[in-house]
N, C-alpha and C positions, 0 to 999 in steps of 0.2 A: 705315899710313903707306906711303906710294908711295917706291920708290928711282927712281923716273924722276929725268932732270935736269930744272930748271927751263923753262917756256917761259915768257919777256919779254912778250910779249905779240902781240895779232892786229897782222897788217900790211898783209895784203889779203885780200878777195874776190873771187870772178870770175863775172860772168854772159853768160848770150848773151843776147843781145837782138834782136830785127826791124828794131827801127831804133835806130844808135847815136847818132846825134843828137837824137833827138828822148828819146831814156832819157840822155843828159848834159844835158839841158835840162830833164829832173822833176828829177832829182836837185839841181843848183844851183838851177834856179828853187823849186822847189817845197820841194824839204828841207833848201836852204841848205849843201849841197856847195860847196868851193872848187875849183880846177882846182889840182891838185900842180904844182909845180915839176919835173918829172921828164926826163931828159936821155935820150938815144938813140931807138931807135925802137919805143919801148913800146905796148901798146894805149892806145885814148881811157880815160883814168879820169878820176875824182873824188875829191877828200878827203871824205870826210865823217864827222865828229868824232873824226879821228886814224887813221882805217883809211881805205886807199886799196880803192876798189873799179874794177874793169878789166871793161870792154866789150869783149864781142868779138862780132862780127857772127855772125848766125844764115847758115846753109849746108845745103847737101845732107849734110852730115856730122853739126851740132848745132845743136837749135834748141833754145829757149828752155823752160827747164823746170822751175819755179817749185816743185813741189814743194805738197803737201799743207797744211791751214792748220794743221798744228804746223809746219811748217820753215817758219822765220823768222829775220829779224835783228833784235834790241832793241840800242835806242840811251835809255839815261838823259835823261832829259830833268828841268829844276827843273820845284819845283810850281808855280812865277809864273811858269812859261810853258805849261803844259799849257791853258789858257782860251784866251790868242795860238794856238799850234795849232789848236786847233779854230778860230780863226777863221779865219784862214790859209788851211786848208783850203777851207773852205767858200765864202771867197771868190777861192778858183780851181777852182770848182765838183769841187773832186777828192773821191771818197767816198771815206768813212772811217766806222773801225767805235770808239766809247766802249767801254771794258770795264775790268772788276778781275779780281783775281787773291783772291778773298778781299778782307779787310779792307788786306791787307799792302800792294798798291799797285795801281794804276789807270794803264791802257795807253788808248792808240790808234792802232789797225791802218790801214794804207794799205796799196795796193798799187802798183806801180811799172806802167807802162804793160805791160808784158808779163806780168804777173799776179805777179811775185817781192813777199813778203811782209816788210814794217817795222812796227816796235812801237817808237813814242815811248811809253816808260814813266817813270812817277813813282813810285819805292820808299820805303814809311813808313816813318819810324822806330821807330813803335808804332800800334797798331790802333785809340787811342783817334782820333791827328791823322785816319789812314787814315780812320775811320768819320764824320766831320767831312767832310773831303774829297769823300768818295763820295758822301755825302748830298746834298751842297753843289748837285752834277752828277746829282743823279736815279738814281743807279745801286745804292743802297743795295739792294734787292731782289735785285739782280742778285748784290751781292756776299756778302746770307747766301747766298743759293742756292750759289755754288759755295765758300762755306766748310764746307756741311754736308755738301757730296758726295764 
């Protein structure tokens, strides 16, 4: 047991981007980000699903750095929307990657225009729903595979 104190919870993230308008524009248009309420003279962000995330332009100092395909951000997503996602997607021609994690839940990777890494995940309750699910979406192969690795 940790004697750390408590953290409440995530409140932002921060990336650079090449272009800050047009990465505030995937974000709302595409993954349904709102524009925060926010007063002073802060960077351009986004809400999106309770965590603010902050633009800041790309420079001769920092550019955009997306980071390997394990560094990522997951956002929960229900299972009676994971189907609307993929549509969504597809009909703004944005690629995206189906996948499970095992039996236990089944994701889909986007990437943001400057290559930063999102996971719309759906977590099972039990392996029986999860392997129902999987199957459902073609990916049952996929998910013994990395359950036996």
């Amino acid at each position: 047991m940790s004697s750390a104190p408590s953290i409440q919870k995530l409140e932002h993230w921060t990336l650079v981007t090449s272009d800050v308008e047009r990465t505030k524009r995937f974000y709302t248009d595409v993954l349904g980000a709102k524009l925060p309420d926010r007063s002073g003279n802060g960077p351009v962000s986004v809400d999106l699903a309770g965590t603010l995330i902050d633009f800041f332009p790309a420079g001769d100092r920092q550019q955009p750095q997306p980071g390997s395909n394990g560094q990522h951000h997951a956002y929960i997503i229900k299972l009676e929307d994971y189907d609307p996602w993929v549509e969504h997607l597809r009909g703004r021609d944005v690629p995206f990657r189906m996948t499970t994690h095992g039996l236990g839940r089944m994701s889909i990777y986007v990437d943001d225009p400057d290559g930063y890494h999102i996971e719309l995940t759906v977590p099972f309750a039990n392996t029986d729903i999860g392997r129902h699910e999987i199957e459902k979406r073609g990916l049952l192969a996929e998910a013994e595979r990395r359950r036996g690795a």
